[in-house]
N, C-alpha and C positions, 0 to 999 in steps of 0.2 A: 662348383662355384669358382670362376675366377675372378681375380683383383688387377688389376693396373698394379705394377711395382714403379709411381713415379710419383715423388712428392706433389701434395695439394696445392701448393703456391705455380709448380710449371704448370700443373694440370689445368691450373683456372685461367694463367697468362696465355697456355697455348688456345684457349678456347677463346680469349677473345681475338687472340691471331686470326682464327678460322673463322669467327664472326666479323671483322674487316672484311675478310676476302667475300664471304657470302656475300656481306649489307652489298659490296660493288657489285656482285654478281645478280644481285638480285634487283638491282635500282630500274632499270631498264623496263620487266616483266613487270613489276609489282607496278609500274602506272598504268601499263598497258591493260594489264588483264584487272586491277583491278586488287586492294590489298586483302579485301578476304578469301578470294576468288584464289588469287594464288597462295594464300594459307593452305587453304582446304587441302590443292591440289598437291603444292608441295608436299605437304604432313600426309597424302600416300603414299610416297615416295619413301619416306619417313620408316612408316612403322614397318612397311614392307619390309626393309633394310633391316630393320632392329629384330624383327622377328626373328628373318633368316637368322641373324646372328645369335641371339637366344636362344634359339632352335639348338644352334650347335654348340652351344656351352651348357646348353643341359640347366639356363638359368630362368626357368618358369616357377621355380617354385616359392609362392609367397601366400601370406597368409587370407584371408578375407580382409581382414582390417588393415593390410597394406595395399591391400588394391584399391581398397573404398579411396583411403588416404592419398594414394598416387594419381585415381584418376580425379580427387577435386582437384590437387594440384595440375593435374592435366586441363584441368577446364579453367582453372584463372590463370595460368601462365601461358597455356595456350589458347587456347578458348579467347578468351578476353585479351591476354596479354597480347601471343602473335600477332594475332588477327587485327587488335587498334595498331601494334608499330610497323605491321606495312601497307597497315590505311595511312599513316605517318610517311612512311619512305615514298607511296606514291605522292601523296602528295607534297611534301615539303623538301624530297630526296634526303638519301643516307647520312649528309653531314648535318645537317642541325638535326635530325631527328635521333644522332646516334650522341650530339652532346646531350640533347634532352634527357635520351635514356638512362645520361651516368648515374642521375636522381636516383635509379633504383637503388645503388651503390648506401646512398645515409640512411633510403627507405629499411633497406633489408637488414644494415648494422643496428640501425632502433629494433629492427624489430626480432633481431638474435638478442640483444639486451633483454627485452620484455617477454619473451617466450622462454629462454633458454637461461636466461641469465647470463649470459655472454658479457666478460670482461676485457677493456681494453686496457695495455700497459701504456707509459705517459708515450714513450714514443711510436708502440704502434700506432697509437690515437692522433701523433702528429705525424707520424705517416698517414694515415688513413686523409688527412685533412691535405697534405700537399700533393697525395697522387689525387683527389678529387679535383682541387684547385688546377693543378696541371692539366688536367684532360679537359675542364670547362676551357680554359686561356688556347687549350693547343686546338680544339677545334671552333672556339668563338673565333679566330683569326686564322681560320686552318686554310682558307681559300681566296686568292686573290679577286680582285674586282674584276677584273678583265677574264673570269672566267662565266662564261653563261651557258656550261654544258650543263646536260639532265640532271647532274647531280645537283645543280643549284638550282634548277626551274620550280616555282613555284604555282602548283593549280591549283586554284579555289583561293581559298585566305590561308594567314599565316597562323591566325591567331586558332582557327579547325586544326590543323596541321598539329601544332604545340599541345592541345587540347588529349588526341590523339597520342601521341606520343608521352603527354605524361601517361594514360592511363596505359597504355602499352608496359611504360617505366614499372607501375605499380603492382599491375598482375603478376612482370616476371617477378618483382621482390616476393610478393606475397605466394607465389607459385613453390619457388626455390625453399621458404621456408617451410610452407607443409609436408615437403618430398622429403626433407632432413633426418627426420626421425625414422625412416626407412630404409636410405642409400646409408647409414653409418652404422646399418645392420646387413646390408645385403647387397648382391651383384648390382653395379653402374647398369652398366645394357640392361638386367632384365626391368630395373624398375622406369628408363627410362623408355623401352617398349612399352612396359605397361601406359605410362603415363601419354604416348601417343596415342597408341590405338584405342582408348578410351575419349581422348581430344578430338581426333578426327573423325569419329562416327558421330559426336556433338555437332563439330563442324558443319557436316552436311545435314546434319537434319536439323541448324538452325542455316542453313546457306539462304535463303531469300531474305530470311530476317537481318543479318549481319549483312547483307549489300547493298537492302535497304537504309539501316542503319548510318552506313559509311556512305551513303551518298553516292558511288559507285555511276556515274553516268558514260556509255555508249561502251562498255569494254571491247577488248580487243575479241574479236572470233581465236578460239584456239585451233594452233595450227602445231604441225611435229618440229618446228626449231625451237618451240619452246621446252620440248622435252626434255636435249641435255642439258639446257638452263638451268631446269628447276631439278634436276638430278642433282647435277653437280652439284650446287647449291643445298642439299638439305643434305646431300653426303657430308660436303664439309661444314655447315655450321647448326645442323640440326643431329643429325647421326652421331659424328666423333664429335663436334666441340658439346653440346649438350651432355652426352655419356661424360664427358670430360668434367664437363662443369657441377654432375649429380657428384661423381668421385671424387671430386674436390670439397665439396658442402658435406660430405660423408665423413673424409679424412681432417678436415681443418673448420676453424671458426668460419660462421656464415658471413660474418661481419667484413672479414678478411678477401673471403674466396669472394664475393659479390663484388668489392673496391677493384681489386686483383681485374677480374672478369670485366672490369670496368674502362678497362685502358684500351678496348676496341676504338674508338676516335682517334686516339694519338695515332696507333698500330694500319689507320687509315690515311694516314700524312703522307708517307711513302707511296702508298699505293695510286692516289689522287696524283701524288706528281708522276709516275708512269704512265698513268691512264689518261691523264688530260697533258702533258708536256707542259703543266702552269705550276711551277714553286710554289707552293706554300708560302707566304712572309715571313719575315724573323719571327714575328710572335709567336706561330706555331710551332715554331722548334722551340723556343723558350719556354711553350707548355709543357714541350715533351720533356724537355731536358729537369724541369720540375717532378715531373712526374716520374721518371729515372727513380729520382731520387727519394719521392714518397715508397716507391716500390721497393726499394731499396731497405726502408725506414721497416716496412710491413714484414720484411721476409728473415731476418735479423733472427 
């Protein structure tokens, strides 16, 4: 059995790092082909990777009732969860649908209160409140007007788009929570293999129902430039940042590592000004610069 030797608080910051770079990497694909459609396909990309890797840590071994437990968390976090937030990203692109997402953040701290009994001290609690408020202000004003690249295009309606991305929001909270009582017993990787390859055989044997669902119209044919895409792509924020994110909900309050994990929008500031050469406005750094400081408040 190995362990990560790195505190819960990096481990959840660096996974929302890795989920910035994915949501961009992934905004383009996911209209194209379609958000559950490149769920499905990512998530073998996925487990493939995790296996190998459990394979050679020798971290297969878990009980019956962890695996029951991992894969329903694999089926509302992924299942339900992935699958509605890049029916979200296709349609509404990565910036509003990634401040949507922070909801999971007060979802999953209620709901380590009410399962776990999870206590907040007064200033984690006002941390928890300014890095929330920070990452709403840094990506509600994260993108100027004069920008109308993909990341801002909107297909269908907005109010579908929002719709999706909360229930996206709710599955990851509710997901992250059932997987808890397992990852604070046992190997990151193996439960988070588990918790794919039980996800993505779901996947495909609900794929007509979930595209129907999503409303899915005319997708792209798939072709091999999509491959390193969707590599890359679930390497870094399905592979390491998820392992990252089970190892931090294992090591640290859920309440915590969820808010932490939350700061993916701010952490997409930077990257939107490389990617499209259009600043940000002051408000979005005034988010982040808030949210600095909640995180700050969290980690104390």
């Amino acid at each position: 059995m190995v362990s990560l030797l790195v505190p819960y608080q990096l481990a959840a910051l660096s996974a929302a790092a890795l989920w910035a770079i994915g949501g961009l990497i992934a905004a383009g694909p996911a209209r194209q082909l379609g958000g559950p459609r490149f769920t499905r396909i990512r998530m073998i990309y996925v487990s493939v990777i995790l296996a190998a890797v459990t394979t050679v840590l020798g971290d297969w071994g878990f009980s019956g009732g962890d695996i029951a437990l991992l894969g329903l968390s694999g089926l509302v976090g992924l299942l339900i969860g992935d699958a509605a937030l890049f029916t979200a990203f296709a349609k509404i692109g990565p910036r509003r649908t990634s401040i949507l997402f922070t909801t999971n953040a007060p979802m999953a701290a209620v709901l380590g209160v009410i399962v776990f009994g999870e206590r907040f001290t007064i200033w984690t609690a006002l941390g928890a409140v300014l890095t929330v408020v920070g990452v709403a202000i840094a990506v509600a004003y994260g993108t100027a007007k004069a920008d109308d690249s993909e990341f801002e295009r909107v297909d269908g309606t907005l109010k579908s788009g929002i719709a999706w991305a909360a229930l996206g929001a709710l599955g990851q909270a509710v997901g992250a929570i059932l997987a808890k009582p397992v990852v604070e017993e046992a190997s990151a990787f193996g439960a988070a293999t588990w918790r794919a390859i039980i996800a993505t055989i779901a996947l495909w044997l609900f794929a007509s129902h979930l595209d129907r669902i999503a409303g899915v119209a005319n997708p792209a044919p798939w072709s091999w430039r999509y491959f390193w895409i969707l590599f890359i792509s679930a390497l870094l924020a399905m592979v390491i940042g998820m392992t990252l994110l089970l190892y931090a909900l294992g090591k640290g309050d859920a309440g915590v590592v969820t808010i932490l994990s939350a700061t993916t929008p701010v952490l997409m500031l930077p990257l939107l000004w490389i990617t499209t050469r259009i600043r940000p406005p002051a408000g979005a750094w005034g988010g982040a610069a808030l949210t600095v400081v909640g995180v700050g408040l969290l980690v104390l």
